[in-house]
matplotlib code that plots the C-alpha trace (Angstrom):
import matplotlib.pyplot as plt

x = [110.6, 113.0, 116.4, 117.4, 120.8, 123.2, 122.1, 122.8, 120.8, 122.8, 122.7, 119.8, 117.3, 114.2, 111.9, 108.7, 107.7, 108.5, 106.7, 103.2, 103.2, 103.3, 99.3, 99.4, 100.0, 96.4, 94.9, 94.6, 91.6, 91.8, 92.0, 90.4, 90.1, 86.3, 85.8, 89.4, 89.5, 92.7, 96.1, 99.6, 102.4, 105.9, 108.9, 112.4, 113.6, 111.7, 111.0, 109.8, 106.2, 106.1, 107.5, 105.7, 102.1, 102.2, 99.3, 97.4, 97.9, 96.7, 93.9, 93.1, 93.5, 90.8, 88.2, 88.6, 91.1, 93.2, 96.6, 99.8, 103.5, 106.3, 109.3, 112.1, 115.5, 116.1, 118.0, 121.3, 123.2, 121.6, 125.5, 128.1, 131.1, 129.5, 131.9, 130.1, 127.1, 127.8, 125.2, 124.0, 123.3, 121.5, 119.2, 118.2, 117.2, 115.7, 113.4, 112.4, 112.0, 109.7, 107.5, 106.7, 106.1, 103.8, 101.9, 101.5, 100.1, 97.1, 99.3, 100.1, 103.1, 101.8, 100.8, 104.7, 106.4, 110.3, 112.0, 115.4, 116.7, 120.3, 120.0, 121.0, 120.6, 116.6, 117.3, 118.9, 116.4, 113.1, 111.6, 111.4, 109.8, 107.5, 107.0, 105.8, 104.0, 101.7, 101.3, 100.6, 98.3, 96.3, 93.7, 90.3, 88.1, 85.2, 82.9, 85.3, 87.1, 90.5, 93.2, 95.7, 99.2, 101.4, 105.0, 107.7, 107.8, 109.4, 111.2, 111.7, 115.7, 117.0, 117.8, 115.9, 113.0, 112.4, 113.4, 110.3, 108.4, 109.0, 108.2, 105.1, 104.1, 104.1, 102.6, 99.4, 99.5, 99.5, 96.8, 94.3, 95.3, 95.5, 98.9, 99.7, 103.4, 104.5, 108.0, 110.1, 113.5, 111.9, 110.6, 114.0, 116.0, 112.9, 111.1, 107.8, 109.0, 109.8, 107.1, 104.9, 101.3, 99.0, 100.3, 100.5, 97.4, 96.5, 95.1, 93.7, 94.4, 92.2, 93.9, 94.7, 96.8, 99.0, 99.4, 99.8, 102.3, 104.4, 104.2, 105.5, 108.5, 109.4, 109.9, 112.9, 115.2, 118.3, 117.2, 115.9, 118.7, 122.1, 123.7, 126.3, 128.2, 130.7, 132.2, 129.6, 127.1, 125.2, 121.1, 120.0, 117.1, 116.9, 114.4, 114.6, 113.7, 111.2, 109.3, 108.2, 106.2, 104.8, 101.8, 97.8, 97.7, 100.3, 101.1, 101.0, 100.6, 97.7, 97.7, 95.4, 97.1, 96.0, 98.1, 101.2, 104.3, 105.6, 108.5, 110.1, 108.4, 110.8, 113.5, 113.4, 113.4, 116.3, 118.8, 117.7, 117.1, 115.2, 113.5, 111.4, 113.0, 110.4, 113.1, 114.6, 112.7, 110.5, 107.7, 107.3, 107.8, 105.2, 102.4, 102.5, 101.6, 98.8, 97.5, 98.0, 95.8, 93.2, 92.3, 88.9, 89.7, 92.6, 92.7, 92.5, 91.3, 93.0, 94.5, 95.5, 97.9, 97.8, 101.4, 103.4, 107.2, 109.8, 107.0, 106.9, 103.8, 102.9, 105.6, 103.5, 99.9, 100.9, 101.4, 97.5, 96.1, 95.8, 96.9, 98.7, 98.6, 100.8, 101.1, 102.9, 103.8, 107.7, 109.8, 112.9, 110.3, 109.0, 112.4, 112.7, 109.4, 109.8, 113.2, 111.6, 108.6, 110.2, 108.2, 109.1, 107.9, 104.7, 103.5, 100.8, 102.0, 102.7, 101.9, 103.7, 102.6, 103.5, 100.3, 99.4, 96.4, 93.7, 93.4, 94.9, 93.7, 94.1, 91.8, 89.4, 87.8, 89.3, 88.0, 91.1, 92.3, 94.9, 95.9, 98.5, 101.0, 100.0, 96.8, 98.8, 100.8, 97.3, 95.6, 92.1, 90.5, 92.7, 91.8, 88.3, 88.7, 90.5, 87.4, 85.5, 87.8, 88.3, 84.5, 84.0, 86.6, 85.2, 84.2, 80.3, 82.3, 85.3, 87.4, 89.1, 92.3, 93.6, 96.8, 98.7, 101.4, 98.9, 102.0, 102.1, 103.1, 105.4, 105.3, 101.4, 97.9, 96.8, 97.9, 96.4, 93.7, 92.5, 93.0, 90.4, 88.0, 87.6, 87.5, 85.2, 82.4, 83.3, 84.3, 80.7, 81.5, 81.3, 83.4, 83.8, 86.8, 89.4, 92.6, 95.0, 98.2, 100.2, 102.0, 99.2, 96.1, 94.2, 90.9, 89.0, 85.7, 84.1, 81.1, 78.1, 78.9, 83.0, 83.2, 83.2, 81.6, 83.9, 82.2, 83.3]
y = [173.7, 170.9, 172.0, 169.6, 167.9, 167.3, 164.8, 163.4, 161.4, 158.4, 158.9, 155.5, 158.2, 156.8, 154.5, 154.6, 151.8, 153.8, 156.6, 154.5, 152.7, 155.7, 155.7, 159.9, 159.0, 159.5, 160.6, 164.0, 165.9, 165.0, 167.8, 168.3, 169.8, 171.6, 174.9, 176.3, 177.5, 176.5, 175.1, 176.3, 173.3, 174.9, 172.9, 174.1, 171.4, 168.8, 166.1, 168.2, 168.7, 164.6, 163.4, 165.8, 166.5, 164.5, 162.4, 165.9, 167.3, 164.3, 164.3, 167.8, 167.0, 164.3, 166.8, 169.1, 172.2, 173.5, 173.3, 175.2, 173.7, 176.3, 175.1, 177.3, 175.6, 173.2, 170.9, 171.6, 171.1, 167.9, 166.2, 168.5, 165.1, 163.9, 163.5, 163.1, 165.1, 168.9, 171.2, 172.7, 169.3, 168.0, 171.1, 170.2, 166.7, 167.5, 169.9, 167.3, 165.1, 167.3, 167.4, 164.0, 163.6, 166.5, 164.6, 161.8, 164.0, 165.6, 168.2, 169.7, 171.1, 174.6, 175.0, 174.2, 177.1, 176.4, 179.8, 178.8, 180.1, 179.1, 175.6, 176.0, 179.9, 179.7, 182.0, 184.8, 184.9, 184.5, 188.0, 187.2, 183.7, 185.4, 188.1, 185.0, 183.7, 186.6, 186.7, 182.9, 182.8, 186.2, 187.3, 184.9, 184.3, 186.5, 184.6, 184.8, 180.9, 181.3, 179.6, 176.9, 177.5, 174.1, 174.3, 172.9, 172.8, 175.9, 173.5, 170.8, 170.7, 171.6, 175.7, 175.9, 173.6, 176.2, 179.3, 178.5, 177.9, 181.1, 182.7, 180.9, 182.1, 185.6, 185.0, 183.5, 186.3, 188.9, 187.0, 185.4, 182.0, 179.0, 177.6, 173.9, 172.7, 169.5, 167.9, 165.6, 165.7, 165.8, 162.5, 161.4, 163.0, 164.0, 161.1, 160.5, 162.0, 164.8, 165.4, 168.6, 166.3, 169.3, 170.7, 167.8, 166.9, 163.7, 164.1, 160.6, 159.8, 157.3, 154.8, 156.5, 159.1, 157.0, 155.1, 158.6, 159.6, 156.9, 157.2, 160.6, 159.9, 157.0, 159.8, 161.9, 159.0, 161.5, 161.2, 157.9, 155.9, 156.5, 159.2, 156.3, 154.0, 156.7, 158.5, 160.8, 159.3, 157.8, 157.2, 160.3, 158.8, 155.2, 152.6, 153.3, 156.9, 156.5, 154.3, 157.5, 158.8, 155.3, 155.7, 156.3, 159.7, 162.7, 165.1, 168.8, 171.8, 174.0, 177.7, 180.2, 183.2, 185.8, 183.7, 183.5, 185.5, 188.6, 190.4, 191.8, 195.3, 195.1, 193.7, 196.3, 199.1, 196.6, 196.8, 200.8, 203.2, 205.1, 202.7, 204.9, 208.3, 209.9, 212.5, 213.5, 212.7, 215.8, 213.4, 212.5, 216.0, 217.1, 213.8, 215.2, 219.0, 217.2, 215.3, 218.4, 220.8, 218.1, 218.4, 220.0, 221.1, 223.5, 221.3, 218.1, 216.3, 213.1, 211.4, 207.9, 207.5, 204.0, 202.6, 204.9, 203.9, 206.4, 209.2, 211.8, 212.1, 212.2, 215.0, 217.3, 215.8, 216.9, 220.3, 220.5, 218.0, 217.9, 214.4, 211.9, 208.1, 206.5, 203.2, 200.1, 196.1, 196.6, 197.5, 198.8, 201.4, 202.1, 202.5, 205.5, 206.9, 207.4, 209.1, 211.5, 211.8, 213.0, 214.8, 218.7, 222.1, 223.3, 220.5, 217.7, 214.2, 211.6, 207.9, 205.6, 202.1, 198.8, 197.0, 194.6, 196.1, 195.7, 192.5, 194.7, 198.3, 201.4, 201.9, 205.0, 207.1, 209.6, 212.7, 211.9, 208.8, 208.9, 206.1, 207.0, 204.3, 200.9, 199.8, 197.7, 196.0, 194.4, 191.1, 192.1, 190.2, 192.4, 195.5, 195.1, 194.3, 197.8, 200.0, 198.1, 199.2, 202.7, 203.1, 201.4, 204.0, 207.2, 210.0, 211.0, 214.5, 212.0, 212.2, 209.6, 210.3, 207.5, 208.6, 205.9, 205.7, 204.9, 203.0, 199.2, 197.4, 194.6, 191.3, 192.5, 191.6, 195.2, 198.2, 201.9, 202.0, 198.4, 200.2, 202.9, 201.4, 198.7, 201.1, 202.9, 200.7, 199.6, 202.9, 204.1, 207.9, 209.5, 210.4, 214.3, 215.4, 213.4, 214.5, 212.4, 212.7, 210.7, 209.0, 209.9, 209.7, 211.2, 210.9, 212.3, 210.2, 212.6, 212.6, 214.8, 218.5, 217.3, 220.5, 224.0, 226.8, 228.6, 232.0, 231.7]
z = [271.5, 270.5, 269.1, 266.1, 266.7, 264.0, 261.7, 258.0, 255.9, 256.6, 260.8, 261.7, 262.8, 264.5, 262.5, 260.9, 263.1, 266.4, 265.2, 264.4, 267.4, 269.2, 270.7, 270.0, 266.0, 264.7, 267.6, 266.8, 265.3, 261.3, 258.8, 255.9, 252.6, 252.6, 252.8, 250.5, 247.2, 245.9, 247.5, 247.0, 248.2, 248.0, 248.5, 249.2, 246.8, 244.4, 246.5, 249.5, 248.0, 247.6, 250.9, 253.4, 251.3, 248.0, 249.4, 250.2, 246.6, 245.2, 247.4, 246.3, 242.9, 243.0, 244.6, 242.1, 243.6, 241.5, 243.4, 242.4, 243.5, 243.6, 244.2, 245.8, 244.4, 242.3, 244.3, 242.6, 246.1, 247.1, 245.6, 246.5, 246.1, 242.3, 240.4, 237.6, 237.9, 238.0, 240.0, 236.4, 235.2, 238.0, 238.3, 234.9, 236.5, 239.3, 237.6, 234.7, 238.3, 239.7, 236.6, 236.5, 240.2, 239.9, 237.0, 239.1, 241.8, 239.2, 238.4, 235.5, 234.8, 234.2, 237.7, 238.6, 239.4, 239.9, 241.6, 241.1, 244.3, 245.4, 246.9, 250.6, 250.5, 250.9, 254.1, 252.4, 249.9, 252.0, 251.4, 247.9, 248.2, 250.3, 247.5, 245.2, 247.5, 247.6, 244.1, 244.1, 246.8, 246.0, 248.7, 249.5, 246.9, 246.2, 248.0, 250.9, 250.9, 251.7, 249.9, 251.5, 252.0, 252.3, 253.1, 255.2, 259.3, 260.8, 263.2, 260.5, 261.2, 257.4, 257.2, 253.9, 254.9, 257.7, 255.9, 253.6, 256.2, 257.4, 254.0, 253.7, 257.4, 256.2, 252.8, 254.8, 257.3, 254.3, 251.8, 254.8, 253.5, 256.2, 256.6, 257.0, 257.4, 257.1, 258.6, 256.3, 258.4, 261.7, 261.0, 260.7, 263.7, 266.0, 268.3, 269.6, 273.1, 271.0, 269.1, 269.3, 269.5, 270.6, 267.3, 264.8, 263.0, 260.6, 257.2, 256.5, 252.7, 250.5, 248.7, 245.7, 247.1, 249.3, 245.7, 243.9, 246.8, 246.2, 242.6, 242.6, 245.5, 243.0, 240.4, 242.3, 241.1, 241.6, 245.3, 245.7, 243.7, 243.5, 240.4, 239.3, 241.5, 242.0, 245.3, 245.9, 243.6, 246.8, 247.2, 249.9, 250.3, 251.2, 252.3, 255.9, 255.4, 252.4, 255.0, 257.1, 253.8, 252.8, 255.3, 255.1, 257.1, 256.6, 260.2, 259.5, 261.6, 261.3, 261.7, 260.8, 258.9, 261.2, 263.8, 261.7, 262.0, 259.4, 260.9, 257.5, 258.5, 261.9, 260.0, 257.4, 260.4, 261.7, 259.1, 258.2, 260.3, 258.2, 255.5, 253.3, 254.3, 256.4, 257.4, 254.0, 250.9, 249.9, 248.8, 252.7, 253.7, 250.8, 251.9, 255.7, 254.6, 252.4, 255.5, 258.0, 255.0, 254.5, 258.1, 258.4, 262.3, 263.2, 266.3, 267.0, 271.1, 270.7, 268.0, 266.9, 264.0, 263.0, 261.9, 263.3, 261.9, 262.8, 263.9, 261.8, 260.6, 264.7, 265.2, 262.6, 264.1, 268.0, 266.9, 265.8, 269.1, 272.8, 272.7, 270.2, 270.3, 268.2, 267.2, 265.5, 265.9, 265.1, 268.3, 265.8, 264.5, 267.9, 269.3, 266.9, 267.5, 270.9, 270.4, 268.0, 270.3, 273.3, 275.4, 274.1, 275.7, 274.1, 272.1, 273.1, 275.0, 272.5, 274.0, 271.7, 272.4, 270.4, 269.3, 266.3, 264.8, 264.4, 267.1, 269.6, 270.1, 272.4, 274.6, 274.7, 271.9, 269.5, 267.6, 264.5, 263.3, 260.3, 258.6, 256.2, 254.2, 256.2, 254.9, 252.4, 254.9, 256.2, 254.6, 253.4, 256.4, 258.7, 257.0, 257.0, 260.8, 261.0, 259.6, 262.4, 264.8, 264.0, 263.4, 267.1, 268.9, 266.9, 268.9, 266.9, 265.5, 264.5, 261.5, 259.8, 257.4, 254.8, 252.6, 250.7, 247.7, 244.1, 243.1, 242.9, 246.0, 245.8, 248.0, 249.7, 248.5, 248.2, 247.0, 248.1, 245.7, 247.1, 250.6, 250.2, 248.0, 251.2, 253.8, 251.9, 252.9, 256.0, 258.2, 259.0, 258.3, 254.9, 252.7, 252.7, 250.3, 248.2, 246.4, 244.7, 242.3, 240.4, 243.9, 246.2, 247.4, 250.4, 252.1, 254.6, 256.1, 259.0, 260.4, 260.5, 262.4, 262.2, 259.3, 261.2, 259.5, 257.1, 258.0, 261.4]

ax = plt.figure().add_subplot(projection="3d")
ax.plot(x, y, z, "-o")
ax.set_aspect("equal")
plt.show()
């Protein structure tokens, strides 16, 4: 991985010319647009969603998908010496800016979504751009075409470039949508010798989107022009660097959203050591007790709790099992876990293992598997891959238990209604008995002979 140096817009940079000359510059396998449903561009700032993929919008645009720009800032920071031009005023610019660019790209300006996040502070706010994300993006459609998320390079060299980037990562990862990133800065301070080729892919553009790509550059005058002849009033964006975005083909990296990363869960178990107060809050303590009575078995052979956290819920189920297996992909949580899972006199082994479920799994068959307050925190693809899994690894008396919150849940393509109604169908075991509340539902799926005889 290349580390980006210092640079400024006004460092010489490597050319346009150096970079198409290079024999690797089209020589990777194309992209194209078949096969998505609709296409969200986000930008860090106007102009972003011009340089790195206005020729792809407009490209979109002409074979008929709808495509939504969200843009994260609006580019009040992009002058910081004006003297005439305070940031209020050139917000209000650069957003009447990014309106007409998007016209020129197909777009109209009700499918421009401007965040107003602090220009330069994308980083602190990325859990919320990956919030609207989600709500952008929403899960495939029904006749299961994902959409496509485009956005900034994660390595692209500007902190909010790859700060949305990052959001976007985990928006795909939680809606199934495909990612493709595109670098604008990279262009400038990267080099051939530098350049990630086995990543990089060419999207050939017709005629009328390199034309409707330069149209809409041409519109982010603030950027492309100078404010005044002032101090501070300079052009950013000059010829030299407007040449890297005045080709036929645009580079992005393609990843599929299963493949993209979503740490906020380990990042929330990071900063708190308790996030959602497993320990103390009597709604926890009062969910556990309704898992532990919905059990139809006083004991349990082996048990997998799916999305462990902190370990709670495992601490009550090894007091009804021979054996616990307890699992989760973030190693804060984990680290928890296995200091509330201690091995204790009397009570059945815990084996707490970090895995990213469903892709990875333990091995071996189970007679319980509970699933309680993480079926949300899959994409729907991932989900439905979990019912395969559990119904693979369940043991012919098995039992399944879902619990989840029935409030809404923010910044994720399902909530815990969504959860249950698509495991329904897809765990292979009945449902046997239900019970819900106001904040919670739970379920248990068990097989035929998994209910002893009450007389007995």
């Amino acid at each position: 991985m290349v580390t980006p140096p210092e640079f400024t817009h006004v460092s010489e940079g490597t050319s346009a010319r150096a970079w198409r000359h290079d024999e690797r510059w089209a020589s990777g396998e194309p992209l194209h647009l078949d096969g998505f449903s609709h296409v969200v561009v986000v930008a860090a700032h106007p102009d972003d969603e011009s340089l790195g993929a206005g020729g792809l919008t407009a490209l979109a645009r002409s074979r008929g998908l709808a495509v939504t720009l969200v843009c994260a800032t609006d580019g009040e920071g992009s002058h910081p010496g004006s003297t005439t031009t305070t940031p209020e005023q050139l917000a209000l610019v650069r957003a009447a800016e990014a309106v007409a660019a998007a016209r020129e790209l197909g777009v109209d300006e009700d499918r421009l979504q401007r965040l107003g996040l602090p220009d330069g502070e994308v980083a602190a706010h990325q859990e919320e751009l990956t919030r609207r994300l989600v709500e952008t993006v929403g899960g495939p459609a029904t006749d299961g075409r994902p959409a496509l998320l485009v956005a900034p390079w994660r390595r692209d060299g500007h902190p909010d470039h790859e700060a949305a980037g990052r959001a976007a990562a985990a928006a795909a990862r939680r809606t199934d949508a495909e990612l493709w990133e595109f670098p604008v800065w990279f262009w400038h301070w990267g080099s051939p010798a530098e350049a990630p080729w086995e990543e990089l892919r060419p999207l050939p553009l017709d005629g009328p989107a390199v034309q409707a790509k330069l149209r809409a550059v041409a519109r982010h005058r603030s950027q492309v022009a100078p404010l005044s002849e002032a101090p501070g009033d300079e052009t950013l964006l000059g010829p030299r660097l407007l040449e890297h975005f005045a080709g036929t083909v645009e580079h992005l990296v393609r990843t599929a959203g299963a493949d993209c990363p979503d740490d906020s869960l380990d990042a929330l178990h990071d900063e708190v050591a308790d996030p959602w107060g497993a320990a103390s809050r009597w709604y926890e303590r009062r969910k556990r007790d309704l898992v532990l009575a919905a059990l139809p078995r006083p004991r349990s052979r082996r048990v997998l709790e799916v999305g462990c956290s902190t370990g709670e819920l495992a601490a009550a189920l090894r007091a009804r099992a021979d054996a616990v297996v307890a699992v989760d992909r973030s190693p804060a949580a984990l680290r928890a876990a296995r200091e509330r899972l201690a091995d204790a006199p009397g009570l059945a082994p815990v084996e707490v293992r970090k895995l990213d479920v469903p892709d990875q799994w333990p091995d071996g068959t189970f007679d319980l598997v509970v699933v309680s307050e993480v079926g949300y925190f899959l994409s729907p693809r991932a989900l439905d891959r979990l019912g395969r899994r559990i119904e693979a690894s369940l043991d012919p008396d098995g039992v399944v238990v879902l619990c989840h919150w029935r409030h809404p849940v923010v910044g994720w393509a399902l909530d815990g209604d969504d959860v249950h109604r698509r495991l329904e169908g897809r765990l292979g075991v009945p449902l046997r008995a239900a019970y819900a509340d106001r904040d919670v539902e739970v379920r248990v799926h068990a097989a035929d002979g998994s209910w002893p005889d009450p007389t007995r």
